[in-house]
N, C-alpha and C positions, 0 to 999 in steps of 0.2 A: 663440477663432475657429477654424473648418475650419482655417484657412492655418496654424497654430501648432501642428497634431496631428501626430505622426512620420507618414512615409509607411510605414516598415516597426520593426517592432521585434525584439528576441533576448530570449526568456525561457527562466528555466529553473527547474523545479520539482522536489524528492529525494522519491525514492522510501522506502517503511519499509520495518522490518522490527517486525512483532507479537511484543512478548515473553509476554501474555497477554491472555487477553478477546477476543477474535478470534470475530467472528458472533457474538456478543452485541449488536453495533451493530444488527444487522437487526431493522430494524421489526418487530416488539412483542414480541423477543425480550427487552432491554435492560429492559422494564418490566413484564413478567411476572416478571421474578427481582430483586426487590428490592434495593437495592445495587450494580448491576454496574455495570461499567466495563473499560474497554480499556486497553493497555498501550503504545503504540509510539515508536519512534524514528526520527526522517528521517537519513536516509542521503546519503550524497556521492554518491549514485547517481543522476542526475538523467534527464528529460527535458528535452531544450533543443530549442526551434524558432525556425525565423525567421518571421517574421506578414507578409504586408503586403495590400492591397486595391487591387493593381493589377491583376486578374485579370479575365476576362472575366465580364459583369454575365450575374446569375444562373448562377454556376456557383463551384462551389469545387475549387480543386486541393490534393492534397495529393503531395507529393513524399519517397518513404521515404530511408531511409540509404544502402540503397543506387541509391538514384537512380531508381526506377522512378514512375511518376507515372499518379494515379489521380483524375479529373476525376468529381465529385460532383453533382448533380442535385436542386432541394429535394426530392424525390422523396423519398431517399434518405435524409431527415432522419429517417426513421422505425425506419429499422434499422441505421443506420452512425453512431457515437459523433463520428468528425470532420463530417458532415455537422449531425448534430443541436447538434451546439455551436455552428458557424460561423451556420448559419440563424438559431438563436436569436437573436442576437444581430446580425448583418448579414444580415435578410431578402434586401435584393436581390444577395447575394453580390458577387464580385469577391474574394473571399479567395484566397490563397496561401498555402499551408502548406510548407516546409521542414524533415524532420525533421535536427538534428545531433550529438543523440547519446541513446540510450534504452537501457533497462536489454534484458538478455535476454526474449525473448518468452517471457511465459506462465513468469517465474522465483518469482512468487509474493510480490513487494514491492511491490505495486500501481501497474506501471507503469502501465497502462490509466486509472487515476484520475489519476493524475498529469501524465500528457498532456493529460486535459481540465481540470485546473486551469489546465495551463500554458497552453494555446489561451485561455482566457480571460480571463486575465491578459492577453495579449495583445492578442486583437479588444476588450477593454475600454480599453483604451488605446489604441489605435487610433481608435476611436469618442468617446473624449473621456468615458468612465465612470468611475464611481469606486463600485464595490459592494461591499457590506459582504462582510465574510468567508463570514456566513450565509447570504449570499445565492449565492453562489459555490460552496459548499457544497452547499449544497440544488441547484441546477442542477443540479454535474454527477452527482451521486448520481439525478436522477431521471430524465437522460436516460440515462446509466446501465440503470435499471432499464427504458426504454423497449425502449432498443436491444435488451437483452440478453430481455428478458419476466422477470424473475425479481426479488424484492426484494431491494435492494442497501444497504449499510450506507456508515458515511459517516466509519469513523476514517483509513480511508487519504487522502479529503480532506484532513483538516485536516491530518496531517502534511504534505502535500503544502504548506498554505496557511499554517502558523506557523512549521515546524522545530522542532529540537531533540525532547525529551524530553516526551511529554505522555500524560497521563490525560482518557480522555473517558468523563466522568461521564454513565449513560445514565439519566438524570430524565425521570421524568411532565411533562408541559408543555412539555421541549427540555431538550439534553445541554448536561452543561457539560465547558467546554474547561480542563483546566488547568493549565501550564505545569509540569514537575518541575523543582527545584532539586539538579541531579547534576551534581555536579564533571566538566569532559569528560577530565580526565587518567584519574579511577579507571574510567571507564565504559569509557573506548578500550582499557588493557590486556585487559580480561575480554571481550572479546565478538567476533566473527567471524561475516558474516554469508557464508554458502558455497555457491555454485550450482550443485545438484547434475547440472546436466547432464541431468536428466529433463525437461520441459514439463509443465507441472500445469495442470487446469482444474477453474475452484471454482467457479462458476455454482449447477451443475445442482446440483453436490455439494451445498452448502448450502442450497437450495430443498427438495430433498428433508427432509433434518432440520432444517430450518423446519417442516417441513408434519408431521411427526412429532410435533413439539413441541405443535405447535398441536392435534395430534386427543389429546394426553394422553398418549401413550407412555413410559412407566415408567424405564425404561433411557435415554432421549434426555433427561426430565425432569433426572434425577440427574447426569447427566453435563455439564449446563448449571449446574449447581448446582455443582460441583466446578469447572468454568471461571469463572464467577464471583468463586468462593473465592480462588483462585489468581491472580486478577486485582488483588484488593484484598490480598492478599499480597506480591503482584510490587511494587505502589507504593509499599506502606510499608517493605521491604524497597529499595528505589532509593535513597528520600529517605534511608533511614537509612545508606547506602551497605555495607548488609549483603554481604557476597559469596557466602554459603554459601548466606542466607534466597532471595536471588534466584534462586541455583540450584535448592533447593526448588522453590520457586513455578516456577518455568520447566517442570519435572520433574513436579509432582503436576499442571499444565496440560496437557501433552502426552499424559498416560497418558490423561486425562478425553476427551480431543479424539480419542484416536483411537479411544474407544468410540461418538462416533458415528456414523460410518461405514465400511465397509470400506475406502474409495476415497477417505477424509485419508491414508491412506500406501503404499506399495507396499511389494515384499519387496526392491529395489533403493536404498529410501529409505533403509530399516529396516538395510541392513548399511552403509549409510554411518553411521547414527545410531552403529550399535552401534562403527563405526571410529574416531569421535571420541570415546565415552567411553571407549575400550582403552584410548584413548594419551592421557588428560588432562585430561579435557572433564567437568566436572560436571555438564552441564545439554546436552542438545541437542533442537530440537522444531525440526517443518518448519513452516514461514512460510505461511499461506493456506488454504486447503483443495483438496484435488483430485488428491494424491497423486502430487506433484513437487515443482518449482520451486527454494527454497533454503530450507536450514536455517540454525538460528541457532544458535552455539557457545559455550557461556557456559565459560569455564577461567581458570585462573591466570593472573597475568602474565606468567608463565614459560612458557608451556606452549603457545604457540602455534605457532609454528614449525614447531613435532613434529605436531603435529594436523592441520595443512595442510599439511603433505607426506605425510602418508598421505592424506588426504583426494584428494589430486591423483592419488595412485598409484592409489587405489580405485574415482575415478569415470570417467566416459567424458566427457571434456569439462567437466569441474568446472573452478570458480576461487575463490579468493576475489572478494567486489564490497567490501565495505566491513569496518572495522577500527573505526570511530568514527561518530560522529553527524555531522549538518547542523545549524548552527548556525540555517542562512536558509530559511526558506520560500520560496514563488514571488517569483520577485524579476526587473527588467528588466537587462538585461546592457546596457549602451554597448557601441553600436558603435565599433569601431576605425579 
């Protein structure tokens, strides 16, 4: 019954970090290259909002971190991601959005998907839904693509919607989801996820070589091929809990990905890369496409400490965000 649905709720969804396979999710990238699949892991790095549907009917508010507030219009449903979520789902609005905590903007761990996982998480409980993961999936991936005009891939979803360690198998007929069995002690020593302080934008980036791929392009062909490779390298290298083979893979991914375009990395990204492999770092590639955001540090157990203290010395407003994985996907938080 209405009378027994929360009036307001607290969700909170983690952001990834791509260890390989990255835009190979984009439609009909995944299935032109036989085999592929993606790499990632959900991070402690969350989005969290407060939901509730006391707002004035036919409008949505959304209120950022830092407290500023931006009142939405179905209008708006067409080109603004909190718009097109809320409307879906609560046509005659009254939504409130609260944001309370989200990754750096534009850091390249798919905050932006994560946020619309977590909104709908939300207004589906809110409303008394219970939708399949697929279904949650597909939403915000296509409103996603509305907003932005560009085709959009959909592994940052599911991280956002399972957690932990996962392989998304990219099949003919629909990907499959599926779970890696990696101990979280050997994974958390070896890995460092690091925000370089730059702002990266992967949109356009990757529409462009989409649209390469698609007219035949030789060089964008083979380098899709080499991410691929490296993808199903990366996972059977995890499960086997290889240290050296994942650095590999990490390694022959990165070199591939930045053949496809100039603008996967800058000459500011590129001397942070080259700072974490001086001092210890077997493996390092930047998270996204668009030539910024954060890189991922694959190193010894030992060796982190040193790596991220030059890293801090090197960048302008760097940090570390995450050190381990997210166990939980989008989950409701009790109120206190």
């Amino acid at each position: 019954m209405l009378t027994n649905r929360p009036t307001s709720v607290r969700v909170a969804a983690p952001c990834r970090v791509d260890l390989a396979g990255g835009t190979m999710d984009i439609w009909p990238i995944g299935v032109i290259h036989p085999g592929s699949l993606t790499v990632n892991i959900a991070l402690p790095v969350e989005v969290e909002l407060v939901v509730d549907l006391a707002g004035d009917p036919g409008s949505v508010i959304h209120t950022s971190l830092k407290g500023e507030e931006r009142r939405f219009s179905p209008e708006q449903a067409i080109s603004d991601l909190t718009a097109a979520v809320a409307y879906s789902l609560v046509p005659q609005g009254g939504v409130r959005i609260r944001v309370v905590s989200q990754p750096p903007l534009r850091s390249g761990i798919g905050g932006s998907s994560s946020y619309g996982i977590a909104l709908v998480r939300a207004l589906t409980e809110l409303v008394g839904q219970t939708p399949a993961e697929e279904h949650m999936v597909a939403l915000v991936r296509d409103l996603e693509a509305r907003v932005l005009v560009v085709p959009t891939g959909e592994q940052d979803h599911w991280a956002a919607v399972r957690g932990g360690v996962l392989a998304l198998h990219l099949e003919a007929g629909g990907n499959r989801v599926e779970a890696l069995d990696v101990s979280p002690g050997w994974l958390n020593g070896r890995m460092t996820v690091f925000f370089s302080g730059i702002r990266h934008r992967s949109g356009m980036v990757n529409w462009q070589v989409i649209r390469r791929r698609l007219d035949g392009d030789a060089g964008t062909t083979g380098a899709f091929e080499e991410i691929a490779a490296s993808a199903r390298e990366c996972r059977a290298a995890l499960l086997a809990e290889d240290e050296e083979s994942v650095a590999a893979a990490i390694r022959r991914e990165w070199i591939a990905r930045r053949l496809l375009a100039p603008d996967v990395s800058t000459v500011e990204l590129d001397e942070l890369v080259a700072v974490a492999r001086e001092h210890g770092a077997t493996a390092v590639k930047g998270c996204g496409a668009g030539g910024g955001g954060s890189i991922v540090v694959w190193h010894p157990v030992d060796a982190r400490e040193a790596i991220v203290s030059e890293l801090e010395h090197a960048s302008t407003g760097g940090r570390v965000l995450a050190t381990c994985a997210a166990a939980e996907g989008a989950r409701l938080i009790p109120e206190s």
